[in-house]
N, CA, C and O atoms as a printed pandas DataFrame, in Angstrom:
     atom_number atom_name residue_name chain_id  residue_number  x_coord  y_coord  z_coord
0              1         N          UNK        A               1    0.842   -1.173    0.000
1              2        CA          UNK        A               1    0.000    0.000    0.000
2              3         C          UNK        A               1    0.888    1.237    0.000
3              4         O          UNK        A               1    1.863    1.112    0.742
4              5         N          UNK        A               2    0.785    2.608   -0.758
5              6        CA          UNK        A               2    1.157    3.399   -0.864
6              7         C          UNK        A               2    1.398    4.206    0.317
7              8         O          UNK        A               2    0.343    4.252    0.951
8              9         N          UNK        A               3    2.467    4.969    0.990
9             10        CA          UNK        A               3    2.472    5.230    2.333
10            11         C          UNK        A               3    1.852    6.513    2.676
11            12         O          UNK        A               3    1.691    6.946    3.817
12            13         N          UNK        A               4    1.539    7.046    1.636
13            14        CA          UNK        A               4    0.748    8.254    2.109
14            15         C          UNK        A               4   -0.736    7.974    2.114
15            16         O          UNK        A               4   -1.632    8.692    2.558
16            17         N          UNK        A               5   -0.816    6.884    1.579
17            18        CA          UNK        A               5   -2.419    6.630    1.965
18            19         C          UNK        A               5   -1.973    6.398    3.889
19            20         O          UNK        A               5   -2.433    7.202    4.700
20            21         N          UNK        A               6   -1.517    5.809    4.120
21            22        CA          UNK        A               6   -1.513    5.166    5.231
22            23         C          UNK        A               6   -1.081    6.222    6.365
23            24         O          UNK        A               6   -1.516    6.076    7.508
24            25         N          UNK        A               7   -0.418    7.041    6.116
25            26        CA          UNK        A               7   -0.260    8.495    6.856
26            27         C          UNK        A               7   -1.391    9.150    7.022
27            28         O          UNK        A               7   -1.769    9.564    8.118
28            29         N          UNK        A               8   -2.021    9.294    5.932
29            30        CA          UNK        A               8   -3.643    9.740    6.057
30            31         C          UNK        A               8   -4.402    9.618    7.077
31            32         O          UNK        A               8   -4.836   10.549    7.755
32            33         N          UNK        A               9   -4.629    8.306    7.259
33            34        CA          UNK        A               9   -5.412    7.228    8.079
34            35         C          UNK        A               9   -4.759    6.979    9.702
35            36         O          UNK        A               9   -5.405    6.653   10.698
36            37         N          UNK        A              10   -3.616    7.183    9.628
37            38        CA          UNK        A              10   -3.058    7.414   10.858
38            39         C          UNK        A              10   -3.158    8.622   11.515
39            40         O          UNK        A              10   -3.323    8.807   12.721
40            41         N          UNK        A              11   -3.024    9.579   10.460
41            42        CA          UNK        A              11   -3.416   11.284   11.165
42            43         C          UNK        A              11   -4.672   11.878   11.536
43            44         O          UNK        A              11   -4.827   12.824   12.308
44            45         N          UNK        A              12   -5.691   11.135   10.816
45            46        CA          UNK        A              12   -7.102   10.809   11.352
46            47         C          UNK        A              12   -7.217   10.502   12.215
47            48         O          UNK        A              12   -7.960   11.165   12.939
48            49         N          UNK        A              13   -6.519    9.187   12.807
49            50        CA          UNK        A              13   -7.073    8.561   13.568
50            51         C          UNK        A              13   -6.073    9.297   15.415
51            52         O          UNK        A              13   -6.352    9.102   16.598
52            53         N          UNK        A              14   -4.961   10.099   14.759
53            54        CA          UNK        A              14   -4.476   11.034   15.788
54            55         C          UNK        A              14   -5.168   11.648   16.353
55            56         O          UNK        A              14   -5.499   11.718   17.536
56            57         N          UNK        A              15   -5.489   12.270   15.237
57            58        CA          UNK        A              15   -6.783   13.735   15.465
58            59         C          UNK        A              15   -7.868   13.431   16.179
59            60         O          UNK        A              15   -8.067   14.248   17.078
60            61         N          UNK        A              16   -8.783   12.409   16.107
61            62        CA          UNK        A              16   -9.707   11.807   16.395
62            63         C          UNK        A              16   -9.621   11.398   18.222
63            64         O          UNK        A              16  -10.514   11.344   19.067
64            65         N          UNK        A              17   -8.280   11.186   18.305
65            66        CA          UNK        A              17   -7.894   10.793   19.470
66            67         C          UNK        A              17   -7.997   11.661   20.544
67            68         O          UNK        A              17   -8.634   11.568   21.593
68            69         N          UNK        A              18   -6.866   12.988   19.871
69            70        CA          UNK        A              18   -6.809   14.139   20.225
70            71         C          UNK        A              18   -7.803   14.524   20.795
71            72         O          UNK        A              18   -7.903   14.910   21.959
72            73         N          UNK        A              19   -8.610   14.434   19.981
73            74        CA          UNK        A              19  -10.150   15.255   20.180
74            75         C          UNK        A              19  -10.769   14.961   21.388
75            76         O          UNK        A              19  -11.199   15.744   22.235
76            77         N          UNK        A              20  -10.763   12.841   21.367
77            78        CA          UNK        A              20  -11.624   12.474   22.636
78            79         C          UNK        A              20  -11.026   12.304   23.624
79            80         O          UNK        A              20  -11.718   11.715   24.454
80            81         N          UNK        A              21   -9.889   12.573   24.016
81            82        CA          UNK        A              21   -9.168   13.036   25.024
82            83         C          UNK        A              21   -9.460   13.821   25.980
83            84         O          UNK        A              21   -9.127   13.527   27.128
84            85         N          UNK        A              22  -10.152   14.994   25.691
85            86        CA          UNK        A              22  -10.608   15.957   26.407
86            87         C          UNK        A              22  -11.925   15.578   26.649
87            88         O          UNK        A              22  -12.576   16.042   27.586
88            89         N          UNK        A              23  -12.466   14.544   25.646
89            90        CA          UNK        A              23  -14.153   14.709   26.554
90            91         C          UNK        A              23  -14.311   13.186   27.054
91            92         O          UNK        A              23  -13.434   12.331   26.930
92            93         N          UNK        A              24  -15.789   12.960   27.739
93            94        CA          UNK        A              24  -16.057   11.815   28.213
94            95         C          UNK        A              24  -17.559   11.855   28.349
95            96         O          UNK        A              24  -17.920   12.900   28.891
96            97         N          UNK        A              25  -18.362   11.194   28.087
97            98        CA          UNK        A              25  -19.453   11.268   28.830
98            99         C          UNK        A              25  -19.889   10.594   29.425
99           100         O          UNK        A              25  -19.643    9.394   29.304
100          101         N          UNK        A              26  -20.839   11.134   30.447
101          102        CA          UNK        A              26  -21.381   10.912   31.915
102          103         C          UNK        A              26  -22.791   10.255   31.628
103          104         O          UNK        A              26  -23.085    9.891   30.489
104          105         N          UNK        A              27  -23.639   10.118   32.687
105          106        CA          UNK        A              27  -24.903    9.527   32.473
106          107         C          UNK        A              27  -25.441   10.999   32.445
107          108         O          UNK        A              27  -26.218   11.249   31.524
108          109         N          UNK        A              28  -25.127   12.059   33.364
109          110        CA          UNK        A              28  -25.804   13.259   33.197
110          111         C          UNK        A              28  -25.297   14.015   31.729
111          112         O          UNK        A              28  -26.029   14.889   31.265
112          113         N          UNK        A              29  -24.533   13.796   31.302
113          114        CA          UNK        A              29  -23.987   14.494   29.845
114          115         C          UNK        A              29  -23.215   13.688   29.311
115          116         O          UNK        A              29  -22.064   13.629   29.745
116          117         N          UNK        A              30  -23.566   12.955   28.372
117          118        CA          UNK        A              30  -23.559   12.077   27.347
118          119         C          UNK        A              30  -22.928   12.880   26.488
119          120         O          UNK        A              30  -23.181   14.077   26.349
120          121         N          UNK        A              31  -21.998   12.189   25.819
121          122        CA          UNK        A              31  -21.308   12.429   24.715
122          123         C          UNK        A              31  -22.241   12.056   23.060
123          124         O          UNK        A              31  -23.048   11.136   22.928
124          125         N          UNK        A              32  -21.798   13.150   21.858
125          126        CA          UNK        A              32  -22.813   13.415   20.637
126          127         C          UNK        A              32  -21.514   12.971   19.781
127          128         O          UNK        A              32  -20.818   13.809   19.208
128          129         N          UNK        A              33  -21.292   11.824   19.749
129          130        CA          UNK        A              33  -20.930   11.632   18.243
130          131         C          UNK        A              33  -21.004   11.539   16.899
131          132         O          UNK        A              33  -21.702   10.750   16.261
132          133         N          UNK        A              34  -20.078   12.576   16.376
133          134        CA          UNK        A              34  -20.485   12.504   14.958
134          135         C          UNK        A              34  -19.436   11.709   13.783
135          136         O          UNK        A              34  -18.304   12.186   13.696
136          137         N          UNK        A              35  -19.788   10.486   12.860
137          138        CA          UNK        A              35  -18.742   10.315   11.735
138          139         C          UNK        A              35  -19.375   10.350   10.624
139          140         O          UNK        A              35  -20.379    9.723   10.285
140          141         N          UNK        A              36  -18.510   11.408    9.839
141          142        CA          UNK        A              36  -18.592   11.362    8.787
142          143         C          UNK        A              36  -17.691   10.480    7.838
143          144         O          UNK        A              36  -16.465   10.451    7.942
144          145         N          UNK        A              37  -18.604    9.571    6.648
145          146        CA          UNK        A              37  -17.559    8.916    6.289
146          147         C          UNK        A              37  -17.626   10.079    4.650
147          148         O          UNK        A              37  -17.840   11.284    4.788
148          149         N          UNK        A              38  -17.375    9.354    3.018
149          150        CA          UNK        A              38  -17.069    9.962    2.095
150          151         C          UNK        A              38  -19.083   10.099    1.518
151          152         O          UNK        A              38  -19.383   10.851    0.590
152          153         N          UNK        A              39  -19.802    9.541    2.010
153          154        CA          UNK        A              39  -20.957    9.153    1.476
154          155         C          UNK        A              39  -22.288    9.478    2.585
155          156         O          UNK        A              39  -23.445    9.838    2.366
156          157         N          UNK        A              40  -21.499    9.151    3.944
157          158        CA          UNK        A              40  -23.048    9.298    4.392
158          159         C          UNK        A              40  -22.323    9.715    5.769
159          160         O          UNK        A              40  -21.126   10.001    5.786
160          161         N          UNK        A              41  -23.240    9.732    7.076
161          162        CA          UNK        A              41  -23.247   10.693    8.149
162          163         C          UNK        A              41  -24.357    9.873    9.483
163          164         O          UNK        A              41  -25.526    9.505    9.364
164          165         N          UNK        A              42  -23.574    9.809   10.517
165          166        CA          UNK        A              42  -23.762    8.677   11.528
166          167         C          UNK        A              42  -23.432    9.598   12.945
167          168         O          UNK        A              42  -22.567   10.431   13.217
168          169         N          UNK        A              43  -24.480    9.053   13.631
169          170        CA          UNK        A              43  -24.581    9.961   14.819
170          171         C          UNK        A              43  -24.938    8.968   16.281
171          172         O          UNK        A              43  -25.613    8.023   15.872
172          173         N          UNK        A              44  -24.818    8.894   17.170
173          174        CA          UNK        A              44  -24.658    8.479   18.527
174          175         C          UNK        A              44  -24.649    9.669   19.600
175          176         O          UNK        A              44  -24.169   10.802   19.573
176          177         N          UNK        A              45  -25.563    8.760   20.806
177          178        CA          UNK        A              45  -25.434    9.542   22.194
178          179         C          UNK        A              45  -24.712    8.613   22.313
179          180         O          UNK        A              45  -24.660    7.826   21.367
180          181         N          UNK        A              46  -23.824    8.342   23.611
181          182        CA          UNK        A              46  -23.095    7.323   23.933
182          183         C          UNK        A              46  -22.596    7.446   25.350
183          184         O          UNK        A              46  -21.496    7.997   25.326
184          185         N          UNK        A              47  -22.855    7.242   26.184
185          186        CA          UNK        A              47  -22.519    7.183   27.789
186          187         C          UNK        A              47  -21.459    5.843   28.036
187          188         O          UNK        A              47  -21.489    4.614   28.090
188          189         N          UNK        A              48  -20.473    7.036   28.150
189          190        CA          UNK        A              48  -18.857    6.163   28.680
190          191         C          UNK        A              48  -18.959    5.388   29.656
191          192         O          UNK        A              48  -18.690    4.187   29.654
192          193         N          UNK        A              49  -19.431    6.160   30.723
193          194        CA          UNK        A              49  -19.176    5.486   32.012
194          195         C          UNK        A              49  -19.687    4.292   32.146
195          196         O          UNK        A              49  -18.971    3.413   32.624
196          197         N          UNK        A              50  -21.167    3.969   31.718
197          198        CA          UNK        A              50  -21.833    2.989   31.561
198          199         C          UNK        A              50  -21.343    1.514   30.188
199          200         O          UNK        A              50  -21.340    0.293   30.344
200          201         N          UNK        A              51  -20.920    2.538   28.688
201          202        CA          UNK        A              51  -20.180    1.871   28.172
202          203         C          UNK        A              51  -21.885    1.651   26.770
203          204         O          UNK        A              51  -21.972    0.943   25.766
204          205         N          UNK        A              52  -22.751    2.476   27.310
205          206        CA          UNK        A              52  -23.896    1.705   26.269
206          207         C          UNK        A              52  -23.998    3.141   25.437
207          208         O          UNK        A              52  -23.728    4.278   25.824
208          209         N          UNK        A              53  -24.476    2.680   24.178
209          210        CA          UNK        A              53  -25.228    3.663   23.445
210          211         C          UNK        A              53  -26.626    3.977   23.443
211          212         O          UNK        A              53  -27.397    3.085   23.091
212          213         N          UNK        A              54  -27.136    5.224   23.814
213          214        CA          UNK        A              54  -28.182    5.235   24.615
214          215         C          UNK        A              54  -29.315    5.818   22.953
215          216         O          UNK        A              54  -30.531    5.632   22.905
216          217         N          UNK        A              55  -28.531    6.462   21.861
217          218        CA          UNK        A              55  -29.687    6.479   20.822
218          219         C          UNK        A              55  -28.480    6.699   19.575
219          220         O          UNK        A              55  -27.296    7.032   19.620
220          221         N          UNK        A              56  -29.259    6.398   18.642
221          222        CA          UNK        A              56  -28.151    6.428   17.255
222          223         C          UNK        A              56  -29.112    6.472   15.820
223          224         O          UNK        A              56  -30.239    6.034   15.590
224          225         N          UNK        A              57  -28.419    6.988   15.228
225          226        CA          UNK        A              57  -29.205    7.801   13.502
226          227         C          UNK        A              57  -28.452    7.630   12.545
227          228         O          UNK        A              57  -27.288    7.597   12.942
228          229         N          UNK        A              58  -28.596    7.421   10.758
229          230        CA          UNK        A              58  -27.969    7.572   10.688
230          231         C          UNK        A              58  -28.176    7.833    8.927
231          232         O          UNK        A              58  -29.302    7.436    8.628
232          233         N          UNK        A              59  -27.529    8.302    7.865
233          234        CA          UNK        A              59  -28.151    8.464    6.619
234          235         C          UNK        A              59  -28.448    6.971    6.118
235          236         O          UNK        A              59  -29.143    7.029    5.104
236          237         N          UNK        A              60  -28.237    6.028    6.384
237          238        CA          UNK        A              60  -28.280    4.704    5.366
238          239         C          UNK        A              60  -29.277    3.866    6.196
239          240         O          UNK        A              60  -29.530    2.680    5.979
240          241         N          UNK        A              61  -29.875    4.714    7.287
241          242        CA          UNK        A              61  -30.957    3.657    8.426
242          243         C          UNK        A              61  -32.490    3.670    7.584
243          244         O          UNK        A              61  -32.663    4.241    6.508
244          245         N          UNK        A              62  -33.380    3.020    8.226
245          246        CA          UNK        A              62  -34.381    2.721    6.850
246          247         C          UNK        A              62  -35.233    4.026    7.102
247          248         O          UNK        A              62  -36.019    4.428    6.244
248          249         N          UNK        A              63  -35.011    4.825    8.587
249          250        CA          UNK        A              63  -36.230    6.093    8.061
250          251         C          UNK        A              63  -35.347    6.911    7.242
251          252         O          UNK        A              63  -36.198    7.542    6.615
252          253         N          UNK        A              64  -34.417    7.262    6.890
253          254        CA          UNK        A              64  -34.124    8.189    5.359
254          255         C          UNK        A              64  -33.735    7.007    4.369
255          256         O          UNK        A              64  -32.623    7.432    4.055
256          257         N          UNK        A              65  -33.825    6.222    3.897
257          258        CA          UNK        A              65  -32.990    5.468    3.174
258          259         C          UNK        A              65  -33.769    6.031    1.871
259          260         O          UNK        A              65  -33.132    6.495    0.927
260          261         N          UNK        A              66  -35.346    5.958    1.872
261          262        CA          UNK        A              66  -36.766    6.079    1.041
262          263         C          UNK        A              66  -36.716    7.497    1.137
263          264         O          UNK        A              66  -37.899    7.793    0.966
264          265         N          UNK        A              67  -36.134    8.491    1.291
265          266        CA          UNK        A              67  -36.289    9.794    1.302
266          267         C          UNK        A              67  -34.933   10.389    0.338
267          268         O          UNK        A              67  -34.170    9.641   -0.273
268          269         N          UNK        A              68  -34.843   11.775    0.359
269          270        CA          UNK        A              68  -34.046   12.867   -0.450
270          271         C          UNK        A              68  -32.361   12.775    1.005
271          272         O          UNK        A              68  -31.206   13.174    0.861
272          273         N          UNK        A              69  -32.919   12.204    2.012
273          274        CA          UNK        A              69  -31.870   12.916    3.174
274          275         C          UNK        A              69  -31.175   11.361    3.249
275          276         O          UNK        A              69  -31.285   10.717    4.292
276          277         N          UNK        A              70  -30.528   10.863    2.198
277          278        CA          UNK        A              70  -29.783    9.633    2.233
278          279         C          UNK        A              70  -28.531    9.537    2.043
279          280         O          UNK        A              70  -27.861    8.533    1.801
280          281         N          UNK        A              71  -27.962   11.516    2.252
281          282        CA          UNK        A              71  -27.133   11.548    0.952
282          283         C          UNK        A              71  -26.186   12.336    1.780
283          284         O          UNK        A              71  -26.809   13.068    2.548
284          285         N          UNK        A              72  -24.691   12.460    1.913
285          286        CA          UNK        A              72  -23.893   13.463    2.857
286          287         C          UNK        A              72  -23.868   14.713    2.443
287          288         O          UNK        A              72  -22.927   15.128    1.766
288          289         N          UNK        A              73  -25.096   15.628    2.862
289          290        CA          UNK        A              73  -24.981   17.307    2.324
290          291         C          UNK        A              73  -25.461   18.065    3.360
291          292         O          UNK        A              73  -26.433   17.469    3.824
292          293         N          UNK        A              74  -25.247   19.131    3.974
293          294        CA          UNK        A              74  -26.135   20.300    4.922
294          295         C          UNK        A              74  -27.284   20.092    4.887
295          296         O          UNK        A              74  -27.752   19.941    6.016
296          297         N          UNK        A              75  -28.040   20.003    4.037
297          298        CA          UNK        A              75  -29.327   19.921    4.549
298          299         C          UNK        A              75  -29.872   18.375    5.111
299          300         O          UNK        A              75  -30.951   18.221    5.683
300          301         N          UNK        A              76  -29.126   17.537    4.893
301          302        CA          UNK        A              76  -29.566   16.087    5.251
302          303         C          UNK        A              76  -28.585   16.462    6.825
303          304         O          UNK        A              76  -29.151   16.071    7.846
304          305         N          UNK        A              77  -27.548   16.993    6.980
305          306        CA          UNK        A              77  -27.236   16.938    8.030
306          307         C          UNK        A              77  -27.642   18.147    9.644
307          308         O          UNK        A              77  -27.210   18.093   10.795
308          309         N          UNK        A              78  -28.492   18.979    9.068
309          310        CA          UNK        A              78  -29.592   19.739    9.674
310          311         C          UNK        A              78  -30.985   19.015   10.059
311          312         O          UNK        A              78  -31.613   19.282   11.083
312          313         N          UNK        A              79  -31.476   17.826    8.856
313          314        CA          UNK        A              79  -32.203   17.227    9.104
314          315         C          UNK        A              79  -31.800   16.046   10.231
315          316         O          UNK        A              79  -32.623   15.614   11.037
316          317         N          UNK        A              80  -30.631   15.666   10.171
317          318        CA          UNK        A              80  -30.326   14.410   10.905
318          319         C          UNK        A              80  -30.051   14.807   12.327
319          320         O          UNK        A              80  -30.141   14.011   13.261
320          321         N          UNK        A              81  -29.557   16.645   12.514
321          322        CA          UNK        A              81  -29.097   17.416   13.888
322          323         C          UNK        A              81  -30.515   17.258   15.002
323          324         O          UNK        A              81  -30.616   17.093   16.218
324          325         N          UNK        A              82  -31.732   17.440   13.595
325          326        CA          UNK        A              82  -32.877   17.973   14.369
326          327         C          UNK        A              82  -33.436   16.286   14.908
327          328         O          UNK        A              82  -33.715   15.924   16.051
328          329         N          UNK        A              83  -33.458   15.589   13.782
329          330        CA          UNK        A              83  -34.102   14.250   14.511
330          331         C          UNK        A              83  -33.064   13.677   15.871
331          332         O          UNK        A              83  -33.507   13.043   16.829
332          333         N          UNK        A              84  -31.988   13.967   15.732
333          334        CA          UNK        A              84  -31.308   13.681   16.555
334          335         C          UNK        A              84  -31.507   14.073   18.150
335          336         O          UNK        A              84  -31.473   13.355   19.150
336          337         N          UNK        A              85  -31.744   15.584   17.984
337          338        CA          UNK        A              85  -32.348   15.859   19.234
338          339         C          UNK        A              85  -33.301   15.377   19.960
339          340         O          UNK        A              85  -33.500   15.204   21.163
340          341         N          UNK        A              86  -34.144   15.099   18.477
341          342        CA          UNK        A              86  -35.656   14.941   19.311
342          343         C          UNK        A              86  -35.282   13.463   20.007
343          344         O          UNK        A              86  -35.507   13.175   21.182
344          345         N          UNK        A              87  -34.743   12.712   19.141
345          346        CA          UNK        A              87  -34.553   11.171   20.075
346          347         C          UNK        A              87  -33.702   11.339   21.596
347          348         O          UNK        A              87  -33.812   10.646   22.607
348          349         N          UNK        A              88  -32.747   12.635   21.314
349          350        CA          UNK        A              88  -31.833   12.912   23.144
350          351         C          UNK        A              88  -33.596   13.222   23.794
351          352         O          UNK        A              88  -33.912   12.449   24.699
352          353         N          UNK        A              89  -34.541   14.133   23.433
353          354        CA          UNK        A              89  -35.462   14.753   23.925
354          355         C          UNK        A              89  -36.458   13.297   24.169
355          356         O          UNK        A              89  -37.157   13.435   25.172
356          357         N          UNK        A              90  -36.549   12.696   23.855
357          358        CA          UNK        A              90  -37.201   11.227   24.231
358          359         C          UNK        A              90  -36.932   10.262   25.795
359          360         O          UNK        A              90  -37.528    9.668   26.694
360          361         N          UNK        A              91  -35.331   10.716   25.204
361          362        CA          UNK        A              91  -34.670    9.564   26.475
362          363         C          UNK        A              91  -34.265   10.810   27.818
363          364         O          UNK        A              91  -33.483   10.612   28.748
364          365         N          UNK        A              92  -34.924   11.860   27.598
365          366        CA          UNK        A              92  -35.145   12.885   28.443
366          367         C          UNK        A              92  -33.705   13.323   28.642
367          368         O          UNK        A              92  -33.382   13.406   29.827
368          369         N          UNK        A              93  -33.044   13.532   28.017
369          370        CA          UNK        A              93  -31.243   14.049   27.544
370          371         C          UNK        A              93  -31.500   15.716   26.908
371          372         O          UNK        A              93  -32.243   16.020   25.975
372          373         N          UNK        A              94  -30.722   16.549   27.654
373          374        CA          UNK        A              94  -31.221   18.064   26.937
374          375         C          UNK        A              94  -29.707   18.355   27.316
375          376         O          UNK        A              94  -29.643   19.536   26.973
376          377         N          UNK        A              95  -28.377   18.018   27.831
377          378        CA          UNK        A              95  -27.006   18.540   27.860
378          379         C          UNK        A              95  -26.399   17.531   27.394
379          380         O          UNK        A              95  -26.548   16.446   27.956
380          381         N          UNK        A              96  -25.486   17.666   26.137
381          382        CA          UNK        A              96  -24.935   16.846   25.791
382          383         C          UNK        A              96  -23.117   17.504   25.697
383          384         O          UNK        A              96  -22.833   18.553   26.276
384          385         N          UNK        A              97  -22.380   16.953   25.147
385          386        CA          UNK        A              97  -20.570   16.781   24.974
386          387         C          UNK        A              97  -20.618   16.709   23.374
387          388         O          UNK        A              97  -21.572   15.965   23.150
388          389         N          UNK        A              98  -20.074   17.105   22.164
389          390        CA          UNK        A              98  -20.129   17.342   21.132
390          391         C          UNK        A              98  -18.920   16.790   21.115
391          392         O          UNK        A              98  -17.993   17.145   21.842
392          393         N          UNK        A              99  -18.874   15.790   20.185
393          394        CA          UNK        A              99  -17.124   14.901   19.586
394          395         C          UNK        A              99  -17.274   14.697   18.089
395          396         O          UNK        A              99  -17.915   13.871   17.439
396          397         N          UNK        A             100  -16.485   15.703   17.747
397          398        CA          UNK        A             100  -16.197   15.837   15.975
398          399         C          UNK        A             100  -15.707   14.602   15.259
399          400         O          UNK        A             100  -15.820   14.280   14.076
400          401         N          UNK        A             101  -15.007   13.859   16.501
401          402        CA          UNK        A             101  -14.136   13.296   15.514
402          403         C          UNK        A             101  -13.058   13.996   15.162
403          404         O          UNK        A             101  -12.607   14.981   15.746
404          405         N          UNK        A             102  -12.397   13.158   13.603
405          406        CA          UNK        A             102  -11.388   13.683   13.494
406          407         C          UNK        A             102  -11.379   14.996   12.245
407          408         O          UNK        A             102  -10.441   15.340   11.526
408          409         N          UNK        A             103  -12.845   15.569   12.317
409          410        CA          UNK        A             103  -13.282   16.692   11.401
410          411         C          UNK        A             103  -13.281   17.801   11.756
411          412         O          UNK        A             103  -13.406   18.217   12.908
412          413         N          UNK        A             104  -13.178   18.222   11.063
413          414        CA          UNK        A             104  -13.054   20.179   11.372
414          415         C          UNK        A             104  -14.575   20.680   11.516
415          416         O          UNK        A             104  -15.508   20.399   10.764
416          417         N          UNK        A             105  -14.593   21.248   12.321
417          418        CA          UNK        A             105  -16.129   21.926   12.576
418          419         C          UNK        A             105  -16.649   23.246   11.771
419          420         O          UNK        A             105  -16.835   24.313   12.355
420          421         N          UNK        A             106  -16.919   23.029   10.038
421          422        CA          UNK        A             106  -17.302   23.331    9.537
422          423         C          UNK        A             106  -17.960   22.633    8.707
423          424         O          UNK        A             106  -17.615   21.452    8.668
424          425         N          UNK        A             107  -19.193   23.088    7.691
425          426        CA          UNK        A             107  -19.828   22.138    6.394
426          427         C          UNK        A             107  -20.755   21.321    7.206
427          428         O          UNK        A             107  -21.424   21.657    8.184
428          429         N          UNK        A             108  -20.656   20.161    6.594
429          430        CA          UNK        A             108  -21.919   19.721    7.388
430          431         C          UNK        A             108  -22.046   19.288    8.841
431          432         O          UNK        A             108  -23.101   19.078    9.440
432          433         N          UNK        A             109  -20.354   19.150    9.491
433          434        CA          UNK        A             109  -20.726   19.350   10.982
434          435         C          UNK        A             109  -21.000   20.357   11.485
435          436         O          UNK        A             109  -21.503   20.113   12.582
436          437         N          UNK        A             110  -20.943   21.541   11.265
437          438        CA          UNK        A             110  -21.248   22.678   12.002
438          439         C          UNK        A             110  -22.549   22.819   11.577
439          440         O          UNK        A             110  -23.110   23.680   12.255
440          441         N          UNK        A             111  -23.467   22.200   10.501
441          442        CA          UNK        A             111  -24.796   21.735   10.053
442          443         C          UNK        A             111  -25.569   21.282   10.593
443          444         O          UNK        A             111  -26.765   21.511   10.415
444          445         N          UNK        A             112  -25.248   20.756   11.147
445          446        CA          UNK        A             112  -25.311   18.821   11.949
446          447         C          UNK        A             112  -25.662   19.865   13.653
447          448         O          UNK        A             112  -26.685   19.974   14.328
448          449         N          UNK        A             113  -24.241   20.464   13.812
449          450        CA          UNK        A             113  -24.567   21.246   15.273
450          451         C          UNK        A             113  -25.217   21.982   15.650
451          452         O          UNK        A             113  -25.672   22.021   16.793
452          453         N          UNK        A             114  -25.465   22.939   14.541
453          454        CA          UNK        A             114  -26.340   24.129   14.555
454          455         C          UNK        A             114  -28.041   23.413   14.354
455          456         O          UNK        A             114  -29.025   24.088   14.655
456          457         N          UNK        A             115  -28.110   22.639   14.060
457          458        CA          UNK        A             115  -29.842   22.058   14.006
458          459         C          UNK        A             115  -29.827   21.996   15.198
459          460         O          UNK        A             115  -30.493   22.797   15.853
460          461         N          UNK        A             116  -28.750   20.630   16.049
461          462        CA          UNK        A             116  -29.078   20.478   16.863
462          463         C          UNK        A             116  -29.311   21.295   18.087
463          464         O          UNK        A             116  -30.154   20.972   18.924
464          465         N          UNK        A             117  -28.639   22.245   18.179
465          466        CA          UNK        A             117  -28.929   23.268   18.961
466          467         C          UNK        A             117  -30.067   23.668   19.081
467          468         O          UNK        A             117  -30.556   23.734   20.209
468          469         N          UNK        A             118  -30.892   24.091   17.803
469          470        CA          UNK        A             118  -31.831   24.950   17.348
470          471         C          UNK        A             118  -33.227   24.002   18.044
471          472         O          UNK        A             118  -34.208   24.445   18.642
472          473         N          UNK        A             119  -32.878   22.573   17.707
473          474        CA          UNK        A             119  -33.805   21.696   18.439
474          475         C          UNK        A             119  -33.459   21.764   19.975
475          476         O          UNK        A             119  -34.423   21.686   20.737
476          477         N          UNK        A             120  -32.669   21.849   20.320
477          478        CA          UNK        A             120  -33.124   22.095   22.359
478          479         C          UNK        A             120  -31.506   21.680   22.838
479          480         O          UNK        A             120  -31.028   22.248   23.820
480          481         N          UNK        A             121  -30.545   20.452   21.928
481          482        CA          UNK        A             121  -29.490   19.949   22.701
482          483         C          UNK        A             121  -28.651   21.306   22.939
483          484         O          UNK        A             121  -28.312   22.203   22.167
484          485         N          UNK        A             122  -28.442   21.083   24.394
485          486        CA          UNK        A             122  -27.235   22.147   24.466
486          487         C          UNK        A             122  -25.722   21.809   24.877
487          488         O          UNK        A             122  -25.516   21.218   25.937
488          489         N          UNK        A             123  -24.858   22.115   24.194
489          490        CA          UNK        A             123  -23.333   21.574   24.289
490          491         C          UNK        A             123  -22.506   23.004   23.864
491          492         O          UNK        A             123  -21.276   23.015   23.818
């Protein structure tokens, strides 16, 4: 394999590290994961301490699969911020921990964040 592919994938997976280093989540504030892969866009609450995933979404799951929001763009990821909330707003979750990953918080994560906000999560 070519070694700059593989530098790639290692500096990702730095970054990524980097990132969750600083956070953790609690049963009272649950961590919001977001991955983006080249195609689609995947989301998780996820409580560390406990070790379970408490709700998860995602573009390729069967409620968008039959819809326009199947697809990795801002508006599917505004749509996915807002359903997202509403499922934290279910399991009665309204403070959450925001983990990028190993992405820059612009485009459709800052898409993705700004719905969710707009729907009630606050981080």
């Amino acid at each position: 394999m070519d070694s700059s592919i593989l530098k790639k994938g290692f500096k990702s997976r730095k970054r990524a590290m980097r990132v969750r280093q600083k956070l953790r989540g609690t049963s009272q504030r649950p961590r919001l994961c977001l991955v983006k892969s080249n195609s689609h866009l995947q989301a998780q609450i996820v409580d560390d301490e406990a070790g379970a995933t408490i709700g998860s979404i995602a573009t390729f799951s069967k409620e968008f699969r039959q819809t326009g929001h199947n697809k990795k763009n801002k508006e599917t990821a505004r749509h996915l911020g807002q359903r997202m909330a509403s499922i934290a707003k279910e399991k009665s979750i309204d403070k959450v921990v925001f983990d990028r990953g190993s992405s820059k918080y612009h485009g459709v994560v800052a898409a993705f964040a700004d719905a969710a906000r707009e729907a009630g999560l606050q981080f």
